[in-house]
Each structure stands twice: as C-alpha cells, then as structure tokens.
C-alpha positions in Angstrom: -12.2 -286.9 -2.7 -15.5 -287.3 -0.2 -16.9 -290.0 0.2 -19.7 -289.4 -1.7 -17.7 -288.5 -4.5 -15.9 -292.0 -4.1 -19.2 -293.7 -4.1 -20.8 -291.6 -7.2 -17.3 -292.9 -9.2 -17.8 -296.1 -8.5 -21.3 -296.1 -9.3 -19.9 -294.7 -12.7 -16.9 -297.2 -13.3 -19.3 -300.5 -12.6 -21.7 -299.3 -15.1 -19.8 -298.6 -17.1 -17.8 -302.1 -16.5 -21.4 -303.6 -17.6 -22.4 -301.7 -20.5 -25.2 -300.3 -18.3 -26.6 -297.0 -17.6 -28.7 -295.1 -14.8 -31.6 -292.4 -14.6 -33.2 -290.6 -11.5 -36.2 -289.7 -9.8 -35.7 -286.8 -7.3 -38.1 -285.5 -4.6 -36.8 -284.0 -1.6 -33.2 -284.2 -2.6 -34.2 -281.8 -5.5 -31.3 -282.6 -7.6 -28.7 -283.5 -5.5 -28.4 -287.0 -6.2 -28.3 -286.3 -10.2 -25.5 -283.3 -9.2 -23.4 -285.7 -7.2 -23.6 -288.2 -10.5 -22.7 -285.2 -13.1 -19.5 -284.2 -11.0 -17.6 -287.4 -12.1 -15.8 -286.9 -15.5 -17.5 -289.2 -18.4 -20.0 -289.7 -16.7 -22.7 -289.2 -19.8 -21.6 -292.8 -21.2 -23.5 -293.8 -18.1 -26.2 -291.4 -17.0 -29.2 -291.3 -19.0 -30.2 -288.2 -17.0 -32.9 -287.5 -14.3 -36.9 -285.9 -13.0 -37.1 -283.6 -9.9 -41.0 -284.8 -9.6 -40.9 -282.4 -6.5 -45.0 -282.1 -6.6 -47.4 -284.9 -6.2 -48.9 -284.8 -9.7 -45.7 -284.9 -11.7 -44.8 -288.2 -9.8 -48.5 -289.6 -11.8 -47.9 -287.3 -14.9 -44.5 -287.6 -15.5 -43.1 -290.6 -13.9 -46.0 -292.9 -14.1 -47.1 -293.2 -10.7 -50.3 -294.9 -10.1 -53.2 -292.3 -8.9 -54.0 -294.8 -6.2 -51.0 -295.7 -4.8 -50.3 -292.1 -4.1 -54.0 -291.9 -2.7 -53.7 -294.4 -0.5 -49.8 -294.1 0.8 -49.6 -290.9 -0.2 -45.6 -289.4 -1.8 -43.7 -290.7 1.1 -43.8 -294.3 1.2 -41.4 -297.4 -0.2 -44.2 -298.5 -3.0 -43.8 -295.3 -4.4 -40.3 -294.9 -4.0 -40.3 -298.2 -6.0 -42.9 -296.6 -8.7 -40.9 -293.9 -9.2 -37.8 -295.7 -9.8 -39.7 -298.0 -12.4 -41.3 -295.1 -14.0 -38.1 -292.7 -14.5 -36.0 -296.2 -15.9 -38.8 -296.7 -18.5 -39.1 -292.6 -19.4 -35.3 -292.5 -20.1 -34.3 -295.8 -21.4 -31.6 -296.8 -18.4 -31.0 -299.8 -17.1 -31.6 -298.9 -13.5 -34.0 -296.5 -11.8 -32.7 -294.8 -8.6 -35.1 -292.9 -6.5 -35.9 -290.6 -3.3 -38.9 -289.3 -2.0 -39.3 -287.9 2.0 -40.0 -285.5 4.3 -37.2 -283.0 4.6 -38.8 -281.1 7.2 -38.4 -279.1 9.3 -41.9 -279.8 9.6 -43.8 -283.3 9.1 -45.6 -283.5 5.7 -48.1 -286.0 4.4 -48.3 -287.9 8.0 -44.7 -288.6 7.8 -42.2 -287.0 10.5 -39.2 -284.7 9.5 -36.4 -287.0 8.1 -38.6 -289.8 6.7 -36.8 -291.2 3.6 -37.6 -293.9 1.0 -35.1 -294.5 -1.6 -35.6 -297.2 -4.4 -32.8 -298.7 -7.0 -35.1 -301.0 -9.7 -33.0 -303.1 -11.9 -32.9 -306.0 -14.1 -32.7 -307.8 -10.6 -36.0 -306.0 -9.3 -36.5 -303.8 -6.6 -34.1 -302.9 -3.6 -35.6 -300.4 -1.3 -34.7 -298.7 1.4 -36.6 -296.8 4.5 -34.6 -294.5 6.3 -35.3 -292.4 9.8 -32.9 -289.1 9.4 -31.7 -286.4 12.6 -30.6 -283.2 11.4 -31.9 -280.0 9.2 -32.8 -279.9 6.0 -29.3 -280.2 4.6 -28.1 -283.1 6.7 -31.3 -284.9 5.8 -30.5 -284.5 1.8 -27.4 -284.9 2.1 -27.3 -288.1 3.8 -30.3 -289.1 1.6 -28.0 -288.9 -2.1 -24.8 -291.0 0.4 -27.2 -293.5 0.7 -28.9 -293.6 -2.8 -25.3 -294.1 -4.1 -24.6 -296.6 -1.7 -27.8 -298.5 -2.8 -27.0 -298.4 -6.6 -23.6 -299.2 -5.9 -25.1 -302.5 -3.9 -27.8 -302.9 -6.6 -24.7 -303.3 -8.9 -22.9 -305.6 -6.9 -25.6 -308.2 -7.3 
C-alpha cells in the first residue's frame, strides 16, 4: 500500500471513528484528491463527494466564492483556498471541506509561479491552511498536492 493510500485510509477510518464525513473542492489536482479518497473500500459512509471548480467562475457560481476575493487575490491564494473549502462543506452537507487550488505549470498563471499550491481543510474547528512551493512537472506537482491534502485532513482530524 503507498503512502498515500495509507494516509486516504486513515482519513476514512477517523471519520468514520467520529461519525463524520468529508467533501472536496478540486482545482489543479482535477480529481485526484477525490480519486485517491474513492480507492479505499467503504469509503461512501464517509465521503459526501466532491467539485472540480477548474475555471474561475465556477469557484463564485458553484462553490460560493466571493466575486471580490477572487478579484482582488485572484484563484491562487489561501483566502480562497479557505472559501472554497467552506463553500464545497455547505454545498454537500460534510462535516469538513478539503480544498486545492495552484498553479500547476509548466507555466506561471494568475501572477503565481509554477508549483504554487494552497490547500485548505475547514472544520467544526475552523480553518487550517496550507501554502505550499512545489519542484517538478505537472504530475509531481499534483501529486504531491493530494499527499499533502490528506495529510492536512488527517491533522484537521487529529485536533
């Protein structure tokens, strides 16, 4: 089992420990981090499901995002990491909101260099957010992204 894997069954056996449940809010990790959830067994007793809010305006239309935060900080930033999390836990009913939003590359986007990565976890306990400075292609840069958005839930639950 990867690690990841060890950390996404974790994730699933503490909420589920709590009677608790999770929903996501995907940007550059497109799915990912809502795939590496759905390969544990069971885990729908837990996962209330997820957005890929990929373009600007579905983060405002869909997750709630407010208009001028994303004017002013634009889709890369920890506030709307944060929003998004808080907007995709109220859409789906969960219990936490775990979010990622960055710059993939391999080119910068939005101001924001190549492997610029907020993730947010928003719980009963608040916010927990996390800025992260990525090496590496597209693929490293995702996939390290949805390690440490499990990691962050998994921390967000230990609280």
């Amino acid at each position: 089992m990867s690690e990841r894997d060890e950390l996404a069954e974790g994730c699933y056996q503490s909420l589920l420990a709590r009677g608790e449940t999770v929903a996501t809010a995907e940007s550059l990790t497109g799915g990912l981090l809502g795939g590496a959830l759905t390969s544990v067994s069971g885990i729908s007793a837990v996962y209330r499901g997820g957005v890929i809010a990929y373009a600007v305006d579905v983060k405002a239309a869909v997750l709630g995002v407010p208009q001028a935060l994303l004017d002013r900080y634009g889709p890369v930033h920890p506030d709307t990491a944060a929003a998004m999390a808080t907007g995709v836990r109220r859409l789906l009913g969960a219990t936490y909101g775990l979010s990622t939003t960055g710059v993939a590359g391999p080119l910068p986007h939005g101001g924001e260099p190549a492997g610029t990565v907020d993730i947010a976890c928003v719980g009963p306990g608040g916010p927990v957010l996390r800025r992260l400075r990525l090496d590496g292609d597209r693929e490293q840069i995702r996939a390290r992204t949805v390690h440490t958005a499990l990691d962050l839930l998994r921390l967000c639950l230990a609280r």
